[in-house]
Structure formats: C-alpha cells, structure tokens
C-alpha positions as CSV (number, residue, x, y, z in Angstrom):
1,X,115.5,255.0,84.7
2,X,117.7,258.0,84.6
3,X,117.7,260.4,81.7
4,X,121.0,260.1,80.7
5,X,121.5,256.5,81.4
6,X,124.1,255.2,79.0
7,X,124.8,258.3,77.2
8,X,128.4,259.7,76.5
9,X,128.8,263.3,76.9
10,X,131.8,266.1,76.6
11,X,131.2,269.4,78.8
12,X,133.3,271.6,77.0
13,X,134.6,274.0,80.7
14,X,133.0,271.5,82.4
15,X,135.3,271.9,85.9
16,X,133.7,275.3,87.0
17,X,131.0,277.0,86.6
18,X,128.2,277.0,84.7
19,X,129.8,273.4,83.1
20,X,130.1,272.3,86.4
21,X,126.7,272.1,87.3
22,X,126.2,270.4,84.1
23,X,128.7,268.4,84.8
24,X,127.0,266.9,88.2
25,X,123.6,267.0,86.8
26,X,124.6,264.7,83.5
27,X,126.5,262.2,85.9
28,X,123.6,262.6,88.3
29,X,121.2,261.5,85.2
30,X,123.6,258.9,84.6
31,X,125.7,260.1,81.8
32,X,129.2,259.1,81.4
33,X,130.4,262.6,81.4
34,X,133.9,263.8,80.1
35,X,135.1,267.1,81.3
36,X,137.5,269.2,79.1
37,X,139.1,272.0,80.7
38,X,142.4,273.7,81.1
39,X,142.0,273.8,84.9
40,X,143.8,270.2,86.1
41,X,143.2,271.2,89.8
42,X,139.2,271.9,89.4
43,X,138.8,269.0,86.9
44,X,140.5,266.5,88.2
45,X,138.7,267.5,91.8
46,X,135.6,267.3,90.4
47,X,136.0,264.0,89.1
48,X,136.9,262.4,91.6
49,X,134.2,263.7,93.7
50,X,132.1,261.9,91.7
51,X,133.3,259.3,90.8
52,X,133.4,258.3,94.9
53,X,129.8,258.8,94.6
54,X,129.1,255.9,92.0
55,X,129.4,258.4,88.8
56,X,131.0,257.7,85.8
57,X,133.1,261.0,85.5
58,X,136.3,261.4,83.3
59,X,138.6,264.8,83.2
60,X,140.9,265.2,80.3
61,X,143.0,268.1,80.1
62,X,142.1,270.2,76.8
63,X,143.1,273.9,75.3
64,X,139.3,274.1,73.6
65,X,141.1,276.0,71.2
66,X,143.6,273.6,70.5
67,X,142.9,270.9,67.6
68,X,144.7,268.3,68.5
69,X,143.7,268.5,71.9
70,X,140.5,268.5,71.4
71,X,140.9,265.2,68.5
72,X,142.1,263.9,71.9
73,X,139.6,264.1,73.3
74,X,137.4,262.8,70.8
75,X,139.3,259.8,70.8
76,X,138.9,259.5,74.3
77,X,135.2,259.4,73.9
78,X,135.8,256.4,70.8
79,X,137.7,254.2,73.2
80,X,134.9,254.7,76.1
81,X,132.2,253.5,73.1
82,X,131.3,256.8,71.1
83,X,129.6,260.1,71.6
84,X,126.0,261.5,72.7
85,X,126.1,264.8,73.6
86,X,128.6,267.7,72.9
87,X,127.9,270.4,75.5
88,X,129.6,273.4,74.4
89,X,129.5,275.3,77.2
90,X,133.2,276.9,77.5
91,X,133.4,280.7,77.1
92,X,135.0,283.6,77.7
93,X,135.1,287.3,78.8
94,X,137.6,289.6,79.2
95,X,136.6,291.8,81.7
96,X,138.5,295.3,81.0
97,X,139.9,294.1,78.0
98,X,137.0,293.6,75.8
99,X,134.9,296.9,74.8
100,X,133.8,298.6,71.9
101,X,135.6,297.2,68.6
102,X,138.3,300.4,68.0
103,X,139.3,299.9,71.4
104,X,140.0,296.1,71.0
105,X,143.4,294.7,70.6
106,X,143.9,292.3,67.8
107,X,145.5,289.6,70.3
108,X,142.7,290.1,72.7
109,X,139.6,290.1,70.0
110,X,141.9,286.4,68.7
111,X,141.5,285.5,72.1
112,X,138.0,285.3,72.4
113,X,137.0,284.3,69.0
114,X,139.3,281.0,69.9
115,X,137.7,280.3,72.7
116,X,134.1,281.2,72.7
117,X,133.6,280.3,68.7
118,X,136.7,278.2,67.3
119,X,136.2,275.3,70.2
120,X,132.7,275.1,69.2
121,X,133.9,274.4,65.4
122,X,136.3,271.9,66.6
123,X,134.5,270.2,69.1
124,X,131.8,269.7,66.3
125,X,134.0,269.2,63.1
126,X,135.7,266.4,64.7
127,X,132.9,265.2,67.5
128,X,129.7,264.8,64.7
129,X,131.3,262.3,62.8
130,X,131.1,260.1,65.7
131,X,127.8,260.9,66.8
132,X,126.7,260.1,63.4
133,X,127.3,256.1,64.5
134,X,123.9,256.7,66.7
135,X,122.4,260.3,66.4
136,X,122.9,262.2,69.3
137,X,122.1,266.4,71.0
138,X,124.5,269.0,70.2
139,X,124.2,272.0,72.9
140,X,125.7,275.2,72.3
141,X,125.8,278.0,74.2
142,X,125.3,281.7,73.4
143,X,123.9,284.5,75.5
144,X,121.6,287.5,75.5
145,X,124.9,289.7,73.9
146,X,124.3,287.1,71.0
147,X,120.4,288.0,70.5
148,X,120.6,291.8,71.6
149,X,122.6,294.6,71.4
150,X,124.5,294.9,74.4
151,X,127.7,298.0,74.4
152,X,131.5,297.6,75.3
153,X,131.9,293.5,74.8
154,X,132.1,293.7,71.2
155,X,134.3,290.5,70.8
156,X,132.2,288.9,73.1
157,X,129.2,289.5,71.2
158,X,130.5,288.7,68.2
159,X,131.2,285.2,68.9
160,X,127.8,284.8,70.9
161,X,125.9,285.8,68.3
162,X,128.0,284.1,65.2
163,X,127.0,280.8,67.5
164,X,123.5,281.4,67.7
165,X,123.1,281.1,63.6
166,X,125.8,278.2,64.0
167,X,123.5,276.4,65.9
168,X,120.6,276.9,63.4
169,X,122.7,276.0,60.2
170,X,123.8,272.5,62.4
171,X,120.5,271.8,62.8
172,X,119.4,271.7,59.0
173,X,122.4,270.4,58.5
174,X,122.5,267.5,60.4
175,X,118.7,266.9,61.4
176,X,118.3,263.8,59.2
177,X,121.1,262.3,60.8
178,X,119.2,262.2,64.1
179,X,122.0,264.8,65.5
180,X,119.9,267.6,66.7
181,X,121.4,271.0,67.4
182,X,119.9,273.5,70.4
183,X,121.1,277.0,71.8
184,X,120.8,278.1,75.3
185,X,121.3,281.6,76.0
186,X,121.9,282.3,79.3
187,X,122.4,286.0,81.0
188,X,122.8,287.2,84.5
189,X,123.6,284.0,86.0
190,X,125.4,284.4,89.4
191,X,129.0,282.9,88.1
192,X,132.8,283.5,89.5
193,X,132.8,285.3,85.4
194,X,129.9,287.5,85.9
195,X,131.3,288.4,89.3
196,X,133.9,289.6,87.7
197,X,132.9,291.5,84.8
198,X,130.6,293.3,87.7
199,X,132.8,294.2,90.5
200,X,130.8,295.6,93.6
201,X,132.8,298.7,93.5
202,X,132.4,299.7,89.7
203,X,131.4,303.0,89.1
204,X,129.6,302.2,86.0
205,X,127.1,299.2,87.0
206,X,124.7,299.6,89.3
207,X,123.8,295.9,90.3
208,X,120.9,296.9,91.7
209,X,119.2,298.7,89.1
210,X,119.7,296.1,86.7
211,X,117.8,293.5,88.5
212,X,115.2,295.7,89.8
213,X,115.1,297.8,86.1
214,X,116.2,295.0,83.2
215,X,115.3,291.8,85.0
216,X,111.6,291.1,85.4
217,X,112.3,288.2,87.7
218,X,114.3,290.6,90.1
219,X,116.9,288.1,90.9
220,X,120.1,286.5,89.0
221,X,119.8,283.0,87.9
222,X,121.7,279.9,89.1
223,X,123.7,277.5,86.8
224,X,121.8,274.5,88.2
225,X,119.0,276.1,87.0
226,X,120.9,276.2,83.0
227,X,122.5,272.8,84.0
228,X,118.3,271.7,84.0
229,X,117.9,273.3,81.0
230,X,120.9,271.3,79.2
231,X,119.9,268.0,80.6
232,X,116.8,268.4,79.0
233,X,117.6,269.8,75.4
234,X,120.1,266.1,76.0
235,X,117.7,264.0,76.7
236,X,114.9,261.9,75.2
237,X,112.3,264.8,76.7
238,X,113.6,266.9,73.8
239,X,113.7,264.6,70.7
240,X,111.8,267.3,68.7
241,X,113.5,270.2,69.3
242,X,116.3,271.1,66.9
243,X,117.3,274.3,66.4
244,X,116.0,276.2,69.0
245,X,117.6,279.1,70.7
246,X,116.2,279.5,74.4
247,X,116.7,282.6,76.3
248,X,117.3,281.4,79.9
249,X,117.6,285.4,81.2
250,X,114.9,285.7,83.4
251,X,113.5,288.0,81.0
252,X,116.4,290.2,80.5
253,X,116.3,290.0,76.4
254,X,112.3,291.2,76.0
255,X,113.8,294.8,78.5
256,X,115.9,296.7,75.6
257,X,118.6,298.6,76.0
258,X,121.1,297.0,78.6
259,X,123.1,300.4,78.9
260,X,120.4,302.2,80.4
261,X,120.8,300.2,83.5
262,X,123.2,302.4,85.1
C-alpha cells in the first residue's frame, strides 16, 4: 500500500521547486495532492502531468498571502472530503533586496513576512479546524537562517526563524488532537531561488569555498531528497514525531559562521 494512500494534502508553492518535488512524491505515495501557487502556467502544467499518469493532482490558484484565497482553498479541500497534511513549503527571498535590517525597505521587509510567515498563519488558522475531523501532519518549513546566524537576509531570517518556534508551540498545541506539527530546515539545496541569490559571477560568494569549507558533505542537496524528508514527517512512519525541527543542510548548521565563506 502506498504511504499516502487516501490522504488529502495542500503544498503550499507546490508548482516549482522544492514543492514540486513534494508535489510528485505525495501523488506518487498516493496522496490527493492540491497545489496552491500563484504560477497558473507551472501549476496547472504540473497537474496535468500527473494526473495523465493515474494521480490525483489538483492546482488552485492562491496569493498564500491572501485570506480569502487561501479560505478557498480550504474549501476546496472540504468538498474533495477534508484535510491531511498542510505542507507549508512556499517562501521567499529577495535576492538584492533583502540585507541587513537598516538597509531594508519597509514594503520589501512586508513582503517577505507575508509570504514566508503570514501564509503559514493562514494556511493553519483556517486548515486545523478541518484536520481536527481526523488528526492529521502539519509540515512547515524553515531553514538554517532560522537556527543560525546567517548576515545580509535579515527579513529572511526573521520569518525562518519566527516559524521554527511556530512549529514547536503548534505542536503542544495541538498534539492531543492527533495534529502533529514538524519543521524541516533545509539549506543549500540546488533550487531556481538559490541560483539566484548566488549568481556565478558574484563577487562576494565563492560557490566553491562554501561547499568545500561550510558543507561537510561537499555537495548541494536536491529537493527530492527534502520531498523524502516531507513524505515521511506525513506519513504513518512518523506518528511520534511532533515538534521536531530537522536540519536537512548536509551539515551546514554544525560549521558556524556562514560569512566566512567567502
């Protein structure tokens, strides 16, 4: 039987990335997966991709930000039967824009606290009450900016790490209903966003000294290999974990200082 056989789940930016691997490994595992995502063109695509291949794969257009977008979506998930798993996995950041905190602008720092840390409020405020009908596995994720100190992304870590004791307080919270809450933290996994934030041609990373220096297993890491991680903190493999913050990073967090990789 598959893990995720007759499970419901949302993947918060499930069309690309990171969520999209998620996305094909929780329909692969035989979830009924619901992708919410701004990006029509990669979520609708993505959907029907697998849907030709037998999976149960749903797109619905949603601003995470947005309330009643996101109450749409909810809804969505009460007329397919209920909810499972919330997979808050969309995030944000601003290459260039974020930085230290007196060199933020106010409409940029808004930015990311809406995305990164408001959809995960809304996608649980409305979501948990109906997951409470069954129980279910909350999955939010941080990063290593939310569990160290990491220079010049100071938005950005504020939201990572404001999610990280989130995710603790949702699992005392809501433990006894059978709702349990996990963090992954992921860093240096080889995304279209980290690609970004680390151009080839920037003076002031050297991509090679970071993985030789801060990464002890030399290499970036994959987001099939966090979509594994997520299908087991949502399955029945992980029924006693709840609150538990997991540093998928290769390592990166136990190496210190990030800024001396330059």
């Amino acid at each position: 039987m598959k893990r995720l056989a007759g499970k419901i789940a949302i993947i918060t930016g499930g069309a690309s990335g990171i969520g999209a691997a998620g996305t094909r490994k929780f329909a692969g595992e035989g979830a009924t997966v619901v992708i919410a995502d701004l990006n029509e063109t990669a979520g609708n695509a993505l959907a029907a991709e697998l849907t030709a291949a037998g999976q149960d794969v749903r797109f619905v257009k949603c601003d995470v930000a947005n309330t009643g977008q996101v109450k749409a979506v909810i809804d969505f998930c009460r007329d397919l039967g209920g909810l499972d798993i919330i997979y808050n996995n969309a995030g944000v950041y601003l290459a260039g824009a974020d930085g230290r905190i007196t060199d933020i602008e106010e409409d940029i720092w808004d930015k990311v606290i809406a995305i990164n840390l408001k959809s995960v409020y809304l996608f649980c405020k409305y979501g948990i009450p109906l997951m409470l009908e069954r129980g279910g596995s909350i999955i939010n994720t941080a990063s290593s900016a939310g569990m160290i100190g990491i220079p010049n992304c100071d938005a950005y870590t504020a939201t990572k790490g404001a999610i990280v004791q989130l995710t603790k307080s949702l699992a005392a919270e809501y433990g006894r209903y059978n709702i349990r809450t996990n963090c992954i933290s992921p860093a240096a996994i080889m995304t279209p966003m980290v690609r970004q934030s680390n151009p080839p041609d920037c003076d002031a990373f050297d991509e090679n000294a970071f993985l030789k220096l801060r990464t002890p297993l030399r290499r970036y890491g994959t987001p099939e290999e966090i979509a594994d991680l997520a299908c087991y903190l949502a399955s029945n493999e992980a029924t006693y974990l709840n609150g538990t913050v997991i540093a998928a990073d290769g390592g990166i967090t136990i190496n210190g200082d990030l800024s001396k990789a330059k």
